[in-house]
PLY file of the C-alpha trace (Angstrom):
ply
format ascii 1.0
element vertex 243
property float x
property float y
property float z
element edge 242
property int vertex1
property int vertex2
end_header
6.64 7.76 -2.20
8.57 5.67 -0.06
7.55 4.68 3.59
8.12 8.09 5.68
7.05 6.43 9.00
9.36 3.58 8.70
6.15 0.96 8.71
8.03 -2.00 6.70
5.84 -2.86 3.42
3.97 0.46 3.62
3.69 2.76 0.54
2.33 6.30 0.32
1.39 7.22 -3.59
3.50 5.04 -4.83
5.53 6.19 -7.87
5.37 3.37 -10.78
9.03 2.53 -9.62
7.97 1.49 -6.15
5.07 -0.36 -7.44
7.28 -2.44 -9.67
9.26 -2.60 -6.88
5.69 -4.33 -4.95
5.37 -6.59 -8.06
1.80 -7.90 -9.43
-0.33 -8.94 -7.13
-3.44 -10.76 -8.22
-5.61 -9.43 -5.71
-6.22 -6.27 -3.80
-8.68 -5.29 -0.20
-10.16 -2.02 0.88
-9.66 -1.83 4.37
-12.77 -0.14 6.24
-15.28 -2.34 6.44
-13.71 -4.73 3.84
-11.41 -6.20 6.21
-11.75 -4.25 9.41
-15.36 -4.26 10.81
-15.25 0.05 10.67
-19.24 1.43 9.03
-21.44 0.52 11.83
-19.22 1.97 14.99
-18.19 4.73 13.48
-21.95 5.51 12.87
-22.51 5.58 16.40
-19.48 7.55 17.57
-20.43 10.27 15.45
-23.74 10.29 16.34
-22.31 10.53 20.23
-20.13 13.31 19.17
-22.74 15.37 17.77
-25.28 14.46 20.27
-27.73 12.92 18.00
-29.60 9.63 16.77
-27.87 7.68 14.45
-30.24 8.53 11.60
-29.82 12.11 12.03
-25.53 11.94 10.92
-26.17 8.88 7.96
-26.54 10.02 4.22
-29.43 9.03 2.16
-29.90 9.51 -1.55
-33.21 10.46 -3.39
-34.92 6.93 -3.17
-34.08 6.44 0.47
-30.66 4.45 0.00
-28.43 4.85 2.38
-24.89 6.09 1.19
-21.26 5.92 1.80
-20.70 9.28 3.77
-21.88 11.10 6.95
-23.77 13.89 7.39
-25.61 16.25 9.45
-27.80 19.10 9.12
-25.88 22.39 10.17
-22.97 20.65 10.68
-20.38 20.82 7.96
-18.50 18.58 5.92
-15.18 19.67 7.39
-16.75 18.80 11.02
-17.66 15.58 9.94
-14.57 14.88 8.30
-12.98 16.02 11.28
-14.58 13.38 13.57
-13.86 10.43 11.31
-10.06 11.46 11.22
-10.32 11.36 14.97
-12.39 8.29 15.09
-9.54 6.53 13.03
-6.70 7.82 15.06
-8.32 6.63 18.59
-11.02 4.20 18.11
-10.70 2.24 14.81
-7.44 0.57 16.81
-10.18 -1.61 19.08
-12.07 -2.72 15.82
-12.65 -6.14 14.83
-12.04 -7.85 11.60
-15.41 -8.92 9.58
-16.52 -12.00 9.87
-13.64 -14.80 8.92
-11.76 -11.68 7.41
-8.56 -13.27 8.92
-8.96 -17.02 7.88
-9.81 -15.98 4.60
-6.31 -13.73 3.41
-4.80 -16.06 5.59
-5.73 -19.28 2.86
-5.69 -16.45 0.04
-2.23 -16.17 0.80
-1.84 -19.88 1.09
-2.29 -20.17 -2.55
-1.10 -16.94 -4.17
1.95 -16.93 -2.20
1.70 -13.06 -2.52
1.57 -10.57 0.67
-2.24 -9.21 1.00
-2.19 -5.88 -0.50
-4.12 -3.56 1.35
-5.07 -0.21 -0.36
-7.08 2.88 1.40
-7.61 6.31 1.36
-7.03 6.48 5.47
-4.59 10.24 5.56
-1.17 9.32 5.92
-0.86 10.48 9.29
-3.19 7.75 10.54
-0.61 5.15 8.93
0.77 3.75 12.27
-2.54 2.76 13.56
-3.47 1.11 10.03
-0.12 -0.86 10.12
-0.52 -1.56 13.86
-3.91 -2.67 13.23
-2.94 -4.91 10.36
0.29 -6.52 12.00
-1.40 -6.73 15.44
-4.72 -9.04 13.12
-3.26 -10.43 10.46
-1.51 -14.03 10.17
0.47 -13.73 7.10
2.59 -11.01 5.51
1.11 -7.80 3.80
1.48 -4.44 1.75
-0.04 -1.89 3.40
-0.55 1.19 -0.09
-2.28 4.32 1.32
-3.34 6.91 -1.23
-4.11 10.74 -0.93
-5.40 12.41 -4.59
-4.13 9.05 -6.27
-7.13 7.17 -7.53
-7.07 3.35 -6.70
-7.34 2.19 -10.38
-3.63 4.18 -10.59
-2.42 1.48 -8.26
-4.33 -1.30 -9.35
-3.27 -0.90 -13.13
0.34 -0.61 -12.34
0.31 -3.81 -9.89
-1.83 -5.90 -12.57
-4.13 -6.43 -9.97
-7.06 -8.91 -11.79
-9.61 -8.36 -8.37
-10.33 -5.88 -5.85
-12.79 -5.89 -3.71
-14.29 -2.59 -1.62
-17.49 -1.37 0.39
-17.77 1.65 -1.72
-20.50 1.47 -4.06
-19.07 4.13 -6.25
-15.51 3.17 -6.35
-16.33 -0.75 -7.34
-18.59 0.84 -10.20
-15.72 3.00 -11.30
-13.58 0.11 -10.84
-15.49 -2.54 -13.42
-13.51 -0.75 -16.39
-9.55 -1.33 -14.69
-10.47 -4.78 -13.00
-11.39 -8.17 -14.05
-12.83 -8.73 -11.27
-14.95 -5.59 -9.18
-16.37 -7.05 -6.64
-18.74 -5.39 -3.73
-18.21 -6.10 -0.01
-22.47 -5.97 0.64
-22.83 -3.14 3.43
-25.92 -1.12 3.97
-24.68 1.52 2.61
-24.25 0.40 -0.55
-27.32 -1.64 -1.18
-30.50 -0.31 -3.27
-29.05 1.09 -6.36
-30.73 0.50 -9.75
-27.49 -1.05 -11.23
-25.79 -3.41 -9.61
-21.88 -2.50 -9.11
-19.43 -4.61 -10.12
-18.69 -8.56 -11.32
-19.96 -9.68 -8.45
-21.47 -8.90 -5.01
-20.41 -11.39 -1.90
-21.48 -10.90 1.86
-18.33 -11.67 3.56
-14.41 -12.19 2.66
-15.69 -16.31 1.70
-17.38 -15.19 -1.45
-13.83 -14.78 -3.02
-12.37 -18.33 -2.20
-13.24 -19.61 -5.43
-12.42 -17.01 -7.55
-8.78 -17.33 -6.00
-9.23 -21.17 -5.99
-10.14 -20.95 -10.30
-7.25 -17.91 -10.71
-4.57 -20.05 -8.66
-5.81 -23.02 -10.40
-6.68 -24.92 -7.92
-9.86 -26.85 -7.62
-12.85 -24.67 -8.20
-14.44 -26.67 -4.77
-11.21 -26.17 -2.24
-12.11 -24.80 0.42
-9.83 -24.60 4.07
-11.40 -26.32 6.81
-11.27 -23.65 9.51
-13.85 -21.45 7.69
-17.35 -22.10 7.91
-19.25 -22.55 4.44
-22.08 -20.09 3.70
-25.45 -20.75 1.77
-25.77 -20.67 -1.42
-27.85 -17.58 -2.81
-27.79 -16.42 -6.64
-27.91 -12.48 -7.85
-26.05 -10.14 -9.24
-24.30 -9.65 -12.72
-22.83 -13.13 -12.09
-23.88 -15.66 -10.02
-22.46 -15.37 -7.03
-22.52 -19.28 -5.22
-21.01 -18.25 -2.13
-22.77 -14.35 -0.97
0 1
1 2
2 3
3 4
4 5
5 6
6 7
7 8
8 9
9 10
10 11
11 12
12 13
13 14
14 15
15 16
16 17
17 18
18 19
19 20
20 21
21 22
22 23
23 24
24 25
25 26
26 27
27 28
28 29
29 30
30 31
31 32
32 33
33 34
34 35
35 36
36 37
37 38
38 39
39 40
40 41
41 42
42 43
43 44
44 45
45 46
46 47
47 48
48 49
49 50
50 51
51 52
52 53
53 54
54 55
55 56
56 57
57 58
58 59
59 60
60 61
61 62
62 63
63 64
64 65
65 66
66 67
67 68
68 69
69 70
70 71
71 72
72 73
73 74
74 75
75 76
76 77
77 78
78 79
79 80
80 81
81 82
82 83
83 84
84 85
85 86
86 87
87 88
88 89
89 90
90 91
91 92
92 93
93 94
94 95
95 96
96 97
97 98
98 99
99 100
100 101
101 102
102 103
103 104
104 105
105 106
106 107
107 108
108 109
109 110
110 111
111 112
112 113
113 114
114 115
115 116
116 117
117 118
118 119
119 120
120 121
121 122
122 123
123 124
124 125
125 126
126 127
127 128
128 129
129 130
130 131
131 132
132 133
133 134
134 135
135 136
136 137
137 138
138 139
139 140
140 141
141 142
142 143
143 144
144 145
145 146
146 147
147 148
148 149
149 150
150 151
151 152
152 153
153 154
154 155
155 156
156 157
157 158
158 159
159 160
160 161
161 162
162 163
163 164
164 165
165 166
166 167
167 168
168 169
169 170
170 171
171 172
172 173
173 174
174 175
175 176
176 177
177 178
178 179
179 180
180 181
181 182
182 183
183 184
184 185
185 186
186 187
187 188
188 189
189 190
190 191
191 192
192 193
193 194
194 195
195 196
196 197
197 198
198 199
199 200
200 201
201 202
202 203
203 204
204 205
205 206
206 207
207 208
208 209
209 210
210 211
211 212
212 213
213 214
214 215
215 216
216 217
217 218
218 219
219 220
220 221
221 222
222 223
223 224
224 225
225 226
226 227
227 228
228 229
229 230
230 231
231 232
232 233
233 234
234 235
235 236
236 237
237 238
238 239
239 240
240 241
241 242
């Protein structure tokens, strides 16, 4: 549906009408902790809510891993979910992009010539800050998509998208069969699984540079001169050069 809170390039569920409307776009962010620095802090401010260590509010699975959501013992899941909704509405303003989130869509931009598509699961009513946060940080234009019982591969299959990348273990696994290109934003949350998810794993926004740089056909070695370049490490299902 169309933009309720007047926030220009914002959509809410969009209907296949307003994402023909949005037009392909070759590549597609999460925003927590993909683009805005959200996992760690939030962590915390839980954890100062509740009046407990850190540990005590993180999920683990059966081997130890750490996981994507929060949780306490003899708190609910509606408490939690609670305190992450308020967390978004009057902390996650102050947070800082990842590391060379900024330069990076800014040069992705440079050579798609598309607006960065930006597509969460943040509840509608938190759009303002999301589009605040995003106008107030980014340096080029964007498409802010916000879903609420729409699954992201809806969105992604309708806009052609070829790569998305997210935090979320789960969703980039789910995401391998409705992308080219599934790629996981490392996070320690999402680290010591058997399988690896997705094409590819990178450590920062960089990683992607050139898969843009090979999809934009540009030379496979461009790389923008205000962003640092990062050691070379190999793993994963491909060889990632730049994680």
């Amino acid at each position: 549906m169309r933009d309720e809170y007047n926030l220009m390039g914002t959509f809410f569920n969009p209907t296949k009408a307003e994402c023909k409307e949005i037009g392909t776009r070759m590549i597609a962010f999460d925003f927590d902790s993909t683009i805005n620095d959200m996992g760690e802090p939030l962590g915390r401010y839980i954890a100062t809510m509740l009046e407990c260590e850190e540990d005590e509010v993180r999920g683990y699975g059966p081997g130890g891993e750490r996981t994507f959501h929060f949780q306490k013992e003899g708190v609910s899941d509606d408490t939690v979910s609670q305190l992450v909704h308020k967390y978004v509405l009057e902390e996650s303003p102050s947070l800082l992009p990842t590391p060379w989130a900024m330069e990076v869509l800014a040069y992705i931009y440079e050579v798609t010539m598309q607006p960065i598509t930006v597509i969460t699961y943040r509840p509608f009513d938190s759009a303002q800050v999301t589009h605040d946060w995003l106008a107030e940080n980014m340096q080029v234009p964007f498409t802010l998509i916000m879903l609420h019982g729409m699954q992201k591969d809806v969105v992604l299959r309708r806009l052609d998208t070829q790569v998305f990348i997210d935090d979320r273990y789960k969703t980039v696994s789910l995401l391998e069969k409705h992308v080219n290109v599934s790629v996981l934003y490392s996070r320690p949350w999402n680290q010591g699984r058997r399988t690896p998810a997705g094409a590819m794993t990178v450590t920062d926004l960089r990683g992607l540079i050139p898969i843009v740089n090979f999809m934009t056909r540009k030379n496979i070695l461009r790389w923008p001169g205000n962003v640092p370049y990062p050691d070379r490490i190999g793993r994963g299902k491909l060889v990632d050069l730049y994680a």
